[in-house]
mmCIF file as Biopython writes it, N, C-alpha, C and O atoms, coordinates in Angstrom:
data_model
#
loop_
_atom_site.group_PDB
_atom_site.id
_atom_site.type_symbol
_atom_site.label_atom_id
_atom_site.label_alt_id
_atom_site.label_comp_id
_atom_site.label_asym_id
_atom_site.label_entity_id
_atom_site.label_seq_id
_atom_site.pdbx_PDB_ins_code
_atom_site.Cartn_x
_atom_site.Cartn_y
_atom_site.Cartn_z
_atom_site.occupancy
_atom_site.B_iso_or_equiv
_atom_site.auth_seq_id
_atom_site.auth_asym_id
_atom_site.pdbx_PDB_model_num
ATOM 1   N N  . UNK A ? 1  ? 48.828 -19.015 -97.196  1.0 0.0 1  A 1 
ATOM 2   C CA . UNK A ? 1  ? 47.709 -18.289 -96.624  1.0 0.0 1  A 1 
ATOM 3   C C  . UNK A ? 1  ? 47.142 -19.124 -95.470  1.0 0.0 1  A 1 
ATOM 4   O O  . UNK A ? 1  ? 47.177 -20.354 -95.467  1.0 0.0 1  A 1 
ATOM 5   N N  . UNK A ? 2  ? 46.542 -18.269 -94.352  1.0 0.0 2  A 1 
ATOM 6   C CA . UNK A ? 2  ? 46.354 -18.906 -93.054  1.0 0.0 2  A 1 
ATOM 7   C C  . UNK A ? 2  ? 45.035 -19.173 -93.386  1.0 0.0 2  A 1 
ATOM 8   O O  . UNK A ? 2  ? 44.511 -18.603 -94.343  1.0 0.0 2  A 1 
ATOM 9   N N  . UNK A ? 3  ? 44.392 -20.042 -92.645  1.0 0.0 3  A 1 
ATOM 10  C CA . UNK A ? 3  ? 42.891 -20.490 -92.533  1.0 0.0 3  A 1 
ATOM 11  C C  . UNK A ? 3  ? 42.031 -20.298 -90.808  1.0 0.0 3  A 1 
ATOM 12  O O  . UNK A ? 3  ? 42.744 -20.255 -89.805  1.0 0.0 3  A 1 
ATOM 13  N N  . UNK A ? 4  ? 41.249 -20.249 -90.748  1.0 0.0 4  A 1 
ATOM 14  C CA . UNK A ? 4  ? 40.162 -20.428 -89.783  1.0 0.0 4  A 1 
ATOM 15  C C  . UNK A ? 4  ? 39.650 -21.179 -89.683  1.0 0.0 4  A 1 
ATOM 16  O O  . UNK A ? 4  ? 39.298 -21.644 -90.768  1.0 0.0 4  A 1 
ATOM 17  N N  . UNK A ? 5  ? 39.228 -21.841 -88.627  1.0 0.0 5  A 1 
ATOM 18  C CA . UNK A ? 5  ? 38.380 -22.816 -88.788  1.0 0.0 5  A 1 
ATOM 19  C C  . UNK A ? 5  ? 37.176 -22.804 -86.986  1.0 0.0 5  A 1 
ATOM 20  O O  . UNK A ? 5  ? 37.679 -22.935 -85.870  1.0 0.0 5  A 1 
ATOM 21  N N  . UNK A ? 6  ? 36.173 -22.683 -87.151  1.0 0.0 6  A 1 
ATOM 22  C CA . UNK A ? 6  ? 35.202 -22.813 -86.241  1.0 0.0 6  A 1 
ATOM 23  C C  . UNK A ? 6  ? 35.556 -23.988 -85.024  1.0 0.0 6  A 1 
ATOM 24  O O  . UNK A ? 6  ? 35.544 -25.212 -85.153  1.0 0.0 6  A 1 
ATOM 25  N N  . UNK A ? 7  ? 35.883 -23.150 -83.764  1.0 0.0 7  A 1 
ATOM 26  C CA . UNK A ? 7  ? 36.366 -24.314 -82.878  1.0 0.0 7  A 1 
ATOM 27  C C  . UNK A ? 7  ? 35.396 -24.654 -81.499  1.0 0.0 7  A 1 
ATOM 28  O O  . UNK A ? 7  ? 34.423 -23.969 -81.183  1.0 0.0 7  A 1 
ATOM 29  N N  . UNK A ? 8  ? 35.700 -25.420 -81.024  1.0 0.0 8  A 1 
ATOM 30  C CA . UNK A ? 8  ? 34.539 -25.772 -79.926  1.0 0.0 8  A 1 
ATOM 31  C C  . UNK A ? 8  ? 33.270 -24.965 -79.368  1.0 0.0 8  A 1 
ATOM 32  O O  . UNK A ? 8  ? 32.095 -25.302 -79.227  1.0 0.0 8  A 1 
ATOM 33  N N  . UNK A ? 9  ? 33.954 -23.776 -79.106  1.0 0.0 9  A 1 
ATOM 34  C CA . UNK A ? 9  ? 33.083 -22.532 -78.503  1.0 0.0 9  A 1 
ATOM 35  C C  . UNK A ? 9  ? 32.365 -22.718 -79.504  1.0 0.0 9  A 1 
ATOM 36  O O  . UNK A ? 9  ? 31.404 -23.420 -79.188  1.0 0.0 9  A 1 
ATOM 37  N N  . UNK A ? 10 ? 32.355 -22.380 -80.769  1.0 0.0 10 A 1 
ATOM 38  C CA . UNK A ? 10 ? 31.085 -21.782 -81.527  1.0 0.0 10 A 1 
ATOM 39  C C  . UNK A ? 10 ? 29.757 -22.811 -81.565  1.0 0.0 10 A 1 
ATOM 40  O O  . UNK A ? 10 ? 29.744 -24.017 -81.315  1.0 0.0 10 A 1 
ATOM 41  N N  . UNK A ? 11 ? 28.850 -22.099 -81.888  1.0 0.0 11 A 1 
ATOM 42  C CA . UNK A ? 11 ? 27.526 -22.547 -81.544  1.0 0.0 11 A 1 
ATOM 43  C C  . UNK A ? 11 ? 27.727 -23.827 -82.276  1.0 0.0 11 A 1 
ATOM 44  O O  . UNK A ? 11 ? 27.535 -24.833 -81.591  1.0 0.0 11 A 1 
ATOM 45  N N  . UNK A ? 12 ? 28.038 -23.994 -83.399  1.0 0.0 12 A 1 
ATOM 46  C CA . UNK A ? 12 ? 28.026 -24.871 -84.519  1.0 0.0 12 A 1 
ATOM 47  C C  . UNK A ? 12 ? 28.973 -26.349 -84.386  1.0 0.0 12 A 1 
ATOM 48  O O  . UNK A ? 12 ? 28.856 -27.355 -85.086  1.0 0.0 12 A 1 
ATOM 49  N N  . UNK A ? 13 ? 30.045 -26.085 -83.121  1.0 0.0 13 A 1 
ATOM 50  C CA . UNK A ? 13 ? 30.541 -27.291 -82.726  1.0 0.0 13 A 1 
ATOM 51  C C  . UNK A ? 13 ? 32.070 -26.961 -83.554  1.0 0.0 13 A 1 
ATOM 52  O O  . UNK A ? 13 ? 31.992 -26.139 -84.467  1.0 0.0 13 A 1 
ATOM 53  N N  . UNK A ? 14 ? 32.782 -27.277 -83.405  1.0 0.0 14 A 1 
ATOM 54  C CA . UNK A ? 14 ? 34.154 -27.812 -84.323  1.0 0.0 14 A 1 
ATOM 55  C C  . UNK A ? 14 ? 33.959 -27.817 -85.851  1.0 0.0 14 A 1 
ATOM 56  O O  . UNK A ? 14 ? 32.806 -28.167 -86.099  1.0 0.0 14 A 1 
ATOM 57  N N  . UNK A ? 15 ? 34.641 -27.566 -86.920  1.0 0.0 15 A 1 
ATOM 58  C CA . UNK A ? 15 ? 34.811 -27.351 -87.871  1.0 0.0 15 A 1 
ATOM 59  C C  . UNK A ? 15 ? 35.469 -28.028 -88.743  1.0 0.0 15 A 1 
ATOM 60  O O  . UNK A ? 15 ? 36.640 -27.766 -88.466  1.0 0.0 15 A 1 
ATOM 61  N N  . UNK A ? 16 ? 35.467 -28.812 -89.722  1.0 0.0 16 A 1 
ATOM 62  C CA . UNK A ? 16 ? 36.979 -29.137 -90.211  1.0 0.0 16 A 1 
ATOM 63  C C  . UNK A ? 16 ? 36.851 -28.735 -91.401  1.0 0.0 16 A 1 
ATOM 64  O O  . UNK A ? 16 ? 37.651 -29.399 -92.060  1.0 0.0 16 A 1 
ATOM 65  N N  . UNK A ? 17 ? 36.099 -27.759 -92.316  1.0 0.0 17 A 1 
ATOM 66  C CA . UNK A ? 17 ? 36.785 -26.976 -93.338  1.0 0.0 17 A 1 
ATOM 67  C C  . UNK A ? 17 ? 36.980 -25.099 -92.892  1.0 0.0 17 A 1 
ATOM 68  O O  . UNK A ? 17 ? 36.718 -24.827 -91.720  1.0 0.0 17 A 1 
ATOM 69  N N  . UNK A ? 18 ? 37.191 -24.530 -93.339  1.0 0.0 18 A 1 
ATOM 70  C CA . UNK A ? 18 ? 38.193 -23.588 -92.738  1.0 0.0 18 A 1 
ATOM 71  C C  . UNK A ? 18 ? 36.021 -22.316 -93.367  1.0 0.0 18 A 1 
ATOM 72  O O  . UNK A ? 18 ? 35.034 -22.311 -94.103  1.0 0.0 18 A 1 
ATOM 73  N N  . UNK A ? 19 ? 36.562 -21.793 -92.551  1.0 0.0 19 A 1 
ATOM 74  C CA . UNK A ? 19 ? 35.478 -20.874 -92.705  1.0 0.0 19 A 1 
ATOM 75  C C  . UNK A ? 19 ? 35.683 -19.236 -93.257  1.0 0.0 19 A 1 
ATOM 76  O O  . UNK A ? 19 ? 34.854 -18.504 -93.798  1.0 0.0 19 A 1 
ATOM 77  N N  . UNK A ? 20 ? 37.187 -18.957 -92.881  1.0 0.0 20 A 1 
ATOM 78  C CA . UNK A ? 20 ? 37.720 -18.154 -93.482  1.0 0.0 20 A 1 
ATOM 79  C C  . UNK A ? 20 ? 39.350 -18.086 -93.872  1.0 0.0 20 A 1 
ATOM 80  O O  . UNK A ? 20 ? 40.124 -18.900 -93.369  1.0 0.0 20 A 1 
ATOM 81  N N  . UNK A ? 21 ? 39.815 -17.056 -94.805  1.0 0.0 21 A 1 
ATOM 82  C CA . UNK A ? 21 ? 41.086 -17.402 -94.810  1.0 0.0 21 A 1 
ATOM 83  C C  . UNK A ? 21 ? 41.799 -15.768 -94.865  1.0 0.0 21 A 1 
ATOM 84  O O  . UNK A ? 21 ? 41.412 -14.802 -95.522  1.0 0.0 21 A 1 
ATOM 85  N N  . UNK A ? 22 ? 42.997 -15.880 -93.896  1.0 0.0 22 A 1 
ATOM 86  C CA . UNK A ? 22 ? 43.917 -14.766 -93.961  1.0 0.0 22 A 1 
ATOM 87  C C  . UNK A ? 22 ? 44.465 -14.501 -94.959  1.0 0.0 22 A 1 
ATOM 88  O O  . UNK A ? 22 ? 44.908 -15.351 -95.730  1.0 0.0 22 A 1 
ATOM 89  N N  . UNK A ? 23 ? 44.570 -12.648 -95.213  1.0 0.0 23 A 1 
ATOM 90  C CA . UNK A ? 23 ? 44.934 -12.243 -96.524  1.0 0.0 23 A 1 
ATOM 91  C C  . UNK A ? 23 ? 45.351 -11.163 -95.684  1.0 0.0 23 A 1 
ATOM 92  O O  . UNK A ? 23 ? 44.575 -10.354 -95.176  1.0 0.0 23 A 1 
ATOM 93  N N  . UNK A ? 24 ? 46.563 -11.166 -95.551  1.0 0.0 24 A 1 
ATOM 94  C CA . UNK A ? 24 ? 47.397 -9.698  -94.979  1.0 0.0 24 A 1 
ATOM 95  C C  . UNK A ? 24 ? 46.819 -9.441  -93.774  1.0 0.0 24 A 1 
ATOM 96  O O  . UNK A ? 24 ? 46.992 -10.439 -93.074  1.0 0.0 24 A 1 
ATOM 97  N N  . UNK A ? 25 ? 46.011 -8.311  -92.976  1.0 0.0 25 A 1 
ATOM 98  C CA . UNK A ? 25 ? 45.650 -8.224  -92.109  1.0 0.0 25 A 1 
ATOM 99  C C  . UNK A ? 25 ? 43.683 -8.413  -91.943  1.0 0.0 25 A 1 
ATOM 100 O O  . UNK A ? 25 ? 42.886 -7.996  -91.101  1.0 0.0 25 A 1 
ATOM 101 N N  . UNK A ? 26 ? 43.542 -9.160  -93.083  1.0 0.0 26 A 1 
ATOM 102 C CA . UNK A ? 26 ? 41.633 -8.991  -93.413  1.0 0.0 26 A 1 
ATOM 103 C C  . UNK A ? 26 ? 41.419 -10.913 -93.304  1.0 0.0 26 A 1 
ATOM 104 O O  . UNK A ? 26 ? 42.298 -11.775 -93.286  1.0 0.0 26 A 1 
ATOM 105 N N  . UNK A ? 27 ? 40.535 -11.000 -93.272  1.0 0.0 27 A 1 
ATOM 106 C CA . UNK A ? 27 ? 39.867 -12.314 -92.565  1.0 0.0 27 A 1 
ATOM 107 C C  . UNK A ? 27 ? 38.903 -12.311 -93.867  1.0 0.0 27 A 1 
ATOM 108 O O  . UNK A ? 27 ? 38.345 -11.218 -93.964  1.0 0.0 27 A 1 
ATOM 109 N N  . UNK A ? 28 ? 38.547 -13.209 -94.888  1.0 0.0 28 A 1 
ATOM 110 C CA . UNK A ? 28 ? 37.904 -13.236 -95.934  1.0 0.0 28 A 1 
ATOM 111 C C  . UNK A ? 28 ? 36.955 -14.344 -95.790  1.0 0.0 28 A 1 
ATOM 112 O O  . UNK A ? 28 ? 37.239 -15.219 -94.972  1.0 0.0 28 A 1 
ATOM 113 N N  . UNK A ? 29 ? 35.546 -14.465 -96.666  1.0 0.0 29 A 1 
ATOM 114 C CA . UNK A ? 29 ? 34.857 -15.881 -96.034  1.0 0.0 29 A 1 
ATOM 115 C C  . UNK A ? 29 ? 35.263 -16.442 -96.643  1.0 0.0 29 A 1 
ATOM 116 O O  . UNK A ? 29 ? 35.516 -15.808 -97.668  1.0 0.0 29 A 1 
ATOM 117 N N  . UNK A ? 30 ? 35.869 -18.479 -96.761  1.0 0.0 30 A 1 
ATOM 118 C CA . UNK A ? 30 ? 36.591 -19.178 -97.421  1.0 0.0 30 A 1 
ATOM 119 C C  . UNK A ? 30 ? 35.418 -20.434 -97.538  1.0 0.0 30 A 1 
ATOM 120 O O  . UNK A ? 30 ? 34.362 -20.571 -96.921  1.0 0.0 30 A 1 
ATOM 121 N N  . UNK A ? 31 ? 35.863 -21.030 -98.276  1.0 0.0 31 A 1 
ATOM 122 C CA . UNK A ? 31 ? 34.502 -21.990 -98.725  1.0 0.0 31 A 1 
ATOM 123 C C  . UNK A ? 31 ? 33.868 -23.242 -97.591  1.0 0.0 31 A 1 
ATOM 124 O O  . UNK A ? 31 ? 33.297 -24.205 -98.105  1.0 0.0 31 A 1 
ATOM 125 N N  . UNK A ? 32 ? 33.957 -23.198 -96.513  1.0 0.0 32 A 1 
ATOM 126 C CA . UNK A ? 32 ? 33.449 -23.694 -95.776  1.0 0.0 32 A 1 
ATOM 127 C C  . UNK A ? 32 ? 32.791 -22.878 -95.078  1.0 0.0 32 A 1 
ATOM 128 O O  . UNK A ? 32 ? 32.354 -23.338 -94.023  1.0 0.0 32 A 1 
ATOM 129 N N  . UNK A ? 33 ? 32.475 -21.372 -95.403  1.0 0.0 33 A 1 
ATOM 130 C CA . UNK A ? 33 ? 31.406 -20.499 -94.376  1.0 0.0 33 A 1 
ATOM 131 C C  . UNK A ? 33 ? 30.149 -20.789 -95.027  1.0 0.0 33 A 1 
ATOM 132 O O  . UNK A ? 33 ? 29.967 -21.219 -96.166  1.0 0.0 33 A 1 
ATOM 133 N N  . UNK A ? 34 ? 29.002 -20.381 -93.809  1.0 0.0 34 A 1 
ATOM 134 C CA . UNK A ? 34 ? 27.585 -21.041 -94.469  1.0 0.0 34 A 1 
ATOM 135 C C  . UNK A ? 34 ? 27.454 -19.975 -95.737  1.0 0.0 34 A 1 
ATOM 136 O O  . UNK A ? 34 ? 26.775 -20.379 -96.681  1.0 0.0 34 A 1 
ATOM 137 N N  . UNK A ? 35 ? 28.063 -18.600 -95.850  1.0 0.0 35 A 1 
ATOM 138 C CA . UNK A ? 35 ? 27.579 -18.033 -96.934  1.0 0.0 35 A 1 
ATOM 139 C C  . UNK A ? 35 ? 28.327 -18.338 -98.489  1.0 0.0 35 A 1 
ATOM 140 O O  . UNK A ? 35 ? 27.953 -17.963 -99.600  1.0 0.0 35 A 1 
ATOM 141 N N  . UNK A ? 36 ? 29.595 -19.215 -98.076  1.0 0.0 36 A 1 
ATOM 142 C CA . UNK A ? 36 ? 30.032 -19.398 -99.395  1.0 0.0 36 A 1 
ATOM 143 C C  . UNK A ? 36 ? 31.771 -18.585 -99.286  1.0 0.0 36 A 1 
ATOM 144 O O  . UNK A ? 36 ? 32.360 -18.310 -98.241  1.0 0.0 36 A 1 
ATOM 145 N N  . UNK A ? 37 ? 32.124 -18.420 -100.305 1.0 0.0 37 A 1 
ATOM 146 C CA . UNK A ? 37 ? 33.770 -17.611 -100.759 1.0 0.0 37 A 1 
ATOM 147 C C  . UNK A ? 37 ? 33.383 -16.818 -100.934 1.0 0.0 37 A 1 
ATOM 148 O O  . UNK A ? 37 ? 32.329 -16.871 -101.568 1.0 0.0 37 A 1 
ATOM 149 N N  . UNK A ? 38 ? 33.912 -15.450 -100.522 1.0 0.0 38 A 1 
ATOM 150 C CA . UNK A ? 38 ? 33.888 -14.561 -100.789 1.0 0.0 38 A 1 
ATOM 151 C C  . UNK A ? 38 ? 35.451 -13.742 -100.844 1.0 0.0 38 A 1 
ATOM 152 O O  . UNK A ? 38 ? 36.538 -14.190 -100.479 1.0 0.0 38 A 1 
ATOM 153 N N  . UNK A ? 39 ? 35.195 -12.648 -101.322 1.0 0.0 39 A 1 
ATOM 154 C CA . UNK A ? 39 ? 36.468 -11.411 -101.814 1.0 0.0 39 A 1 
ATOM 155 C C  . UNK A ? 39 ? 36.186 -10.551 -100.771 1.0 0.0 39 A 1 
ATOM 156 O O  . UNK A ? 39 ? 37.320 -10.280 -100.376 1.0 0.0 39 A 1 
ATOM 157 N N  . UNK A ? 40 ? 35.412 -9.942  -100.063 1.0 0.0 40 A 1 
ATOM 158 C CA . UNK A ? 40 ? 34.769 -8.800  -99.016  1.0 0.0 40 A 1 
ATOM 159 C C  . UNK A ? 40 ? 35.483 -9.598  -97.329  1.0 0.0 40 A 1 
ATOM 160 O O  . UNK A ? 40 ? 35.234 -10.708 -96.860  1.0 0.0 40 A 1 
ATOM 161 N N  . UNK A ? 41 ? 36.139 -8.805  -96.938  1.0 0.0 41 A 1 
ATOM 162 C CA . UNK A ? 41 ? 36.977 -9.027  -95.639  1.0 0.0 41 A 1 
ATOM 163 C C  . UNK A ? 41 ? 35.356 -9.107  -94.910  1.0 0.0 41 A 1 
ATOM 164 O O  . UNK A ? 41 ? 34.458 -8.622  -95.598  1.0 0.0 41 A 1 
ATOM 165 N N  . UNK A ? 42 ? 35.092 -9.510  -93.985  1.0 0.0 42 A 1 
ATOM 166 C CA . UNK A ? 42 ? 34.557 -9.961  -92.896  1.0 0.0 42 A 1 
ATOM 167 C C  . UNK A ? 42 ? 35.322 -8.970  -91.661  1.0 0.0 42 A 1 
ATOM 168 O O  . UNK A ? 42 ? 34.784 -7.895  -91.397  1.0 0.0 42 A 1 
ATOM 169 N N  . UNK A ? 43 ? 36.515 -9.353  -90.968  1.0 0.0 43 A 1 
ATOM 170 C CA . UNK A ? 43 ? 37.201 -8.942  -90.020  1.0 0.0 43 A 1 
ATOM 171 C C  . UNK A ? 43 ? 38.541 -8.020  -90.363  1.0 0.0 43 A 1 
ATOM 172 O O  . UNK A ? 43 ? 39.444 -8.511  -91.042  1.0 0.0 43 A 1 
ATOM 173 N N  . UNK A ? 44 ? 38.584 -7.339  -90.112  1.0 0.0 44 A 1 
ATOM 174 C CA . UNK A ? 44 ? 40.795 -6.815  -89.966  1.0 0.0 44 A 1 
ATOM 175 C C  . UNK A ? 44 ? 41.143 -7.358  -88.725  1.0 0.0 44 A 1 
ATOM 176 O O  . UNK A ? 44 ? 40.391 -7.369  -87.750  1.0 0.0 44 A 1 
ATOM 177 N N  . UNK A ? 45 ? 42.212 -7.782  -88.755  1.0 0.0 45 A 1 
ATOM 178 C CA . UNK A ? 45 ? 42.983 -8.010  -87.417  1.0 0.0 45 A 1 
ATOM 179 C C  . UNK A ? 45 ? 43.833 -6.436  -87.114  1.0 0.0 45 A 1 
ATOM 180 O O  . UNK A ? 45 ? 44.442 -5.679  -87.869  1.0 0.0 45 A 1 
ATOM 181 N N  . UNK A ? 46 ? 43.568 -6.398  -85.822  1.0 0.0 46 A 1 
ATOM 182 C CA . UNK A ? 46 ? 44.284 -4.910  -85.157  1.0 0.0 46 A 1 
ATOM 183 C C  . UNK A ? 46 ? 44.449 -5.326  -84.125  1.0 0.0 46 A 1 
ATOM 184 O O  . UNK A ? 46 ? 43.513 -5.392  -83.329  1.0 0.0 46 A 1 
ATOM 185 N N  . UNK A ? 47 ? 46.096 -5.870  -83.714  1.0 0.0 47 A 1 
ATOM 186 C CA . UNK A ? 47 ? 46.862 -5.988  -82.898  1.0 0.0 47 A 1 
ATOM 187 C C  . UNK A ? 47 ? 46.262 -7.770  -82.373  1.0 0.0 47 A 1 
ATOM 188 O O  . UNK A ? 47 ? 45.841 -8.596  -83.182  1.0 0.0 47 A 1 
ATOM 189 N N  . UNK A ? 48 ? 46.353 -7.945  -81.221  1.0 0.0 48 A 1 
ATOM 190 C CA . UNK A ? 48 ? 44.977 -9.140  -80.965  1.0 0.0 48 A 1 
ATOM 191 C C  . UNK A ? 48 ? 43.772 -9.313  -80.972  1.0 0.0 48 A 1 
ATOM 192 O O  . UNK A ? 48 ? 43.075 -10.288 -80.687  1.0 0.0 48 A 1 
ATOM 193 N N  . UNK A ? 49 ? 43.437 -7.782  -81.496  1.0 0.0 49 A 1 
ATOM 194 C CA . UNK A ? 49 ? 41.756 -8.391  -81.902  1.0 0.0 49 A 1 
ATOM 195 C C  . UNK A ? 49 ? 41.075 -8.588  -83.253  1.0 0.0 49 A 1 
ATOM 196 O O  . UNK A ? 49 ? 41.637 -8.109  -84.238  1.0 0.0 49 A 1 
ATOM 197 N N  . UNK A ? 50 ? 39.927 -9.241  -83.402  1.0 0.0 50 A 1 
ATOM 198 C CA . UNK A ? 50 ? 39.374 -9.151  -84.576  1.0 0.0 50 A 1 
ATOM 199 C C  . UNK A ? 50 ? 38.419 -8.244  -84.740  1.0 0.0 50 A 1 
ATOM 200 O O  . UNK A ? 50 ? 37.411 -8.360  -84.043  1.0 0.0 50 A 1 
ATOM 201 N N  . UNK A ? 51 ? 38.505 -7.290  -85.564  1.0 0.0 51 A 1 
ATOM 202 C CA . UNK A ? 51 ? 36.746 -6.267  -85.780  1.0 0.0 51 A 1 
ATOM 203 C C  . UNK A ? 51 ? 35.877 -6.482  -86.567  1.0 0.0 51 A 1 
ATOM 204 O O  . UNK A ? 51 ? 35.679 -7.696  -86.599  1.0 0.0 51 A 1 
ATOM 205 N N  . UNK A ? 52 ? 35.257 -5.970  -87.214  1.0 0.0 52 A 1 
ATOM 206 C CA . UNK A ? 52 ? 33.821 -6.240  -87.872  1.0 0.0 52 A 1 
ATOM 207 C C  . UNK A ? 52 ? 34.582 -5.269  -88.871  1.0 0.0 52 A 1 
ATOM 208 O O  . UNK A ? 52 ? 35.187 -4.282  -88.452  1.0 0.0 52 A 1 
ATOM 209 N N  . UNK A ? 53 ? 34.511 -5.637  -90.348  1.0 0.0 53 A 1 
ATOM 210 C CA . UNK A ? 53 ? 35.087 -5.223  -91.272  1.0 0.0 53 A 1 
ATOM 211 C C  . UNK A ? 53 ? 33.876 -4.805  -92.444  1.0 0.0 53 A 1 
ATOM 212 O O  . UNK A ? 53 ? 32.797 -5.342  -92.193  1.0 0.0 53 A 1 
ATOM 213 N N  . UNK A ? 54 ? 33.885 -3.905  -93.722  1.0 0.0 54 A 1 
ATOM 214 C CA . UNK A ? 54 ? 32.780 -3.632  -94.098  1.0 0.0 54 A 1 
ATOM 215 C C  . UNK A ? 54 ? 32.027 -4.495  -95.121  1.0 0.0 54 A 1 
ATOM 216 O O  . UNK A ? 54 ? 30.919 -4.290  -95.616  1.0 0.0 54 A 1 
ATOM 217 N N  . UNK A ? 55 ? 33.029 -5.680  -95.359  1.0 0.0 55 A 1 
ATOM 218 C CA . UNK A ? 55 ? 32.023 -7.113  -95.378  1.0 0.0 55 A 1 
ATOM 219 C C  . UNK A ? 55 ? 31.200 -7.385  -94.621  1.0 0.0 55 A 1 
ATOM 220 O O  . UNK A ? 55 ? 30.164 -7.827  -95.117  1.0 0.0 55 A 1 
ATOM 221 N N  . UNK A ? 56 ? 31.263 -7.259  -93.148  1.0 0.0 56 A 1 
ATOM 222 C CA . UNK A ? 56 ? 30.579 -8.370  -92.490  1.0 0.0 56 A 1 
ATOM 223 C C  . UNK A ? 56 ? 29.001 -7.548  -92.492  1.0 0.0 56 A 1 
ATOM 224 O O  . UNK A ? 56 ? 28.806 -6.333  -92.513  1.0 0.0 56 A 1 
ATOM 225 N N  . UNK A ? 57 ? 27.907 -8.749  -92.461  1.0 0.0 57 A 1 
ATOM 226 C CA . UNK A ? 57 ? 26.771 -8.517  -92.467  1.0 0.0 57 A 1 
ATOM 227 C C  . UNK A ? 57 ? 26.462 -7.323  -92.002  1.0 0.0 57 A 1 
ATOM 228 O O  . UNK A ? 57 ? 25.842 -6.629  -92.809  1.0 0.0 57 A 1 
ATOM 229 N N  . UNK A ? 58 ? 26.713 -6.781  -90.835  1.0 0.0 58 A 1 
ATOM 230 C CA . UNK A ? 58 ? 26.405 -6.122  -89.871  1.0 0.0 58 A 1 
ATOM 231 C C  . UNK A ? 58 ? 27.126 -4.397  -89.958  1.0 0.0 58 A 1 
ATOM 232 O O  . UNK A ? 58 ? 26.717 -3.359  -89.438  1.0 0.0 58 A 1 
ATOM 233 N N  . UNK A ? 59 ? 28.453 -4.679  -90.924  1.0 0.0 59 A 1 
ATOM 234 C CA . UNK A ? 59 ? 28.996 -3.475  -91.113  1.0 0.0 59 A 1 
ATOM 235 C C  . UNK A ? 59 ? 30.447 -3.198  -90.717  1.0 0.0 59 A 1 
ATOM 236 O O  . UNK A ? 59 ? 31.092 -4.236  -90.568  1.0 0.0 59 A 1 
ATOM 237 N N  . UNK A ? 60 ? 30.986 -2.301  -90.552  1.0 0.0 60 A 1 
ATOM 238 C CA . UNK A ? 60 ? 32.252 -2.210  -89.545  1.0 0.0 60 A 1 
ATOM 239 C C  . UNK A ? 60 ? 32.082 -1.441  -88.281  1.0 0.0 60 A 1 
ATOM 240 O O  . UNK A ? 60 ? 31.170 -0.661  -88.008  1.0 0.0 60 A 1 
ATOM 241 N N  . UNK A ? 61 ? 32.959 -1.736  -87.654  1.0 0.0 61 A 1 
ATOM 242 C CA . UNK A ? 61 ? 32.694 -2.194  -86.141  1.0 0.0 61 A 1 
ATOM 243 C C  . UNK A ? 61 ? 34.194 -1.161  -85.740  1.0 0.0 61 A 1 
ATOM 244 O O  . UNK A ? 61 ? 35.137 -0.898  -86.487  1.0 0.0 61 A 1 
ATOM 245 N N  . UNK A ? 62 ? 33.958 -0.714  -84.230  1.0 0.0 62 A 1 
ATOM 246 C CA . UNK A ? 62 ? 35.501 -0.719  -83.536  1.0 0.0 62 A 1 
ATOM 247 C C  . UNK A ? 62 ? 35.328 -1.409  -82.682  1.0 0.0 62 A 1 
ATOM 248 O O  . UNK A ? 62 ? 36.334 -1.460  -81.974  1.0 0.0 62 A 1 
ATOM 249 N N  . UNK A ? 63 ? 34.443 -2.087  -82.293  1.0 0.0 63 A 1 
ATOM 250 C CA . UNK A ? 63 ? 34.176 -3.165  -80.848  1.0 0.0 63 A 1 
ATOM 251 C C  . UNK A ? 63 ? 34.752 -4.417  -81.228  1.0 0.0 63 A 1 
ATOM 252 O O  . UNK A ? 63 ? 34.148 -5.142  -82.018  1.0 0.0 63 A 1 
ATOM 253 N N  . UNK A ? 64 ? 35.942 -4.772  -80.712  1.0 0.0 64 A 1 
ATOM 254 C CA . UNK A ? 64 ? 36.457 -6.019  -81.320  1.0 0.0 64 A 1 
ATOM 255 C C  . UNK A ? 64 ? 35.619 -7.375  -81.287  1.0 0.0 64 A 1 
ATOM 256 O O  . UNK A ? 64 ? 35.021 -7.212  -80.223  1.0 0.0 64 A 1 
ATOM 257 N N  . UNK A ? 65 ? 35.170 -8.683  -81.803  1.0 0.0 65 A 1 
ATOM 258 C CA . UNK A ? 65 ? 34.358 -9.873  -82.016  1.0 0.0 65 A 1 
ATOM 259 C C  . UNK A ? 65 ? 35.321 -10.787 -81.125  1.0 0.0 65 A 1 
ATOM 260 O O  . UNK A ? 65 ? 34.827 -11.586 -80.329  1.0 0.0 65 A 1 
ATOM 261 N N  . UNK A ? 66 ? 36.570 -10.669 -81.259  1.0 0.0 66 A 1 
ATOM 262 C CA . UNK A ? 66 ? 37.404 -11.666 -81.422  1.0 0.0 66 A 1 
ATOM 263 C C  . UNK A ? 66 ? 38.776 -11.348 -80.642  1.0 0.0 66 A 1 
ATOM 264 O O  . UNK A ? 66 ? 39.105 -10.165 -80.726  1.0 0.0 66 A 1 
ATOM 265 N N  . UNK A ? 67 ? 39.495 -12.035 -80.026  1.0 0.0 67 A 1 
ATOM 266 C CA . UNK A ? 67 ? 40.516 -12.414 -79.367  1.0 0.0 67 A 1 
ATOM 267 C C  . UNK A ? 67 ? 41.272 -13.157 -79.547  1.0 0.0 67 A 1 
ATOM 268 O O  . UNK A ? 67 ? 41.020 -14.330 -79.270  1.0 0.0 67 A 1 
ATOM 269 N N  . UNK A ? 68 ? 42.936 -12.668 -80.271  1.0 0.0 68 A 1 
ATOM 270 C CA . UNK A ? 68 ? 43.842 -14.142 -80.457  1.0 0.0 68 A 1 
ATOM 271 C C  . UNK A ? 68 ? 44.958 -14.014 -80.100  1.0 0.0 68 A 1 
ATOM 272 O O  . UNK A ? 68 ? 45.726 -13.078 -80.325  1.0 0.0 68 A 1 
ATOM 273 N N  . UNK A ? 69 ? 45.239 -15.602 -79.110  1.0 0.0 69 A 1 
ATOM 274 C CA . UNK A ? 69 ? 45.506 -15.919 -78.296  1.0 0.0 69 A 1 
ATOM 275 C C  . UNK A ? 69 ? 46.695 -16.939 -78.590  1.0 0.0 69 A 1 
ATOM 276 O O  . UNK A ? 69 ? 47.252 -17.523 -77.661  1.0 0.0 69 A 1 
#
């Protein structure tokens, strides 16, 4: 399983425990996010982008967050 980890850009500086972790095409929070582990996707990946999934705080989204590169 793939990991995430918070990199320069983010407000918070560099990362070195993983903040989320890949599970098929869903982005899950992994125990280095400020809210903890969770089971509730955060993001789907669709194609190169990331969206707002109906984990994330805010809801689901079609406006992609994220770009990968």
């Amino acid at each position: 399983m793939s990991r995430v980890y918070p990199d320069y850009g983010h407000p918070q500086g560099i990362g070195s425990t993983p903040w989320f972790r890949i599970s098929g095409a869903k982005l899950l929070p992994d125990y280095g996010h400020p809210q903890g582990i969770g089971s509730t996707p955060w993001f789907r990946i669709s194609g190169a982008k990331l969206l707002p999934d109906y984990g994330h705080p805010q809801g689901i989204g079609s406006t992609p967050w994220f770009r990968i590169s």
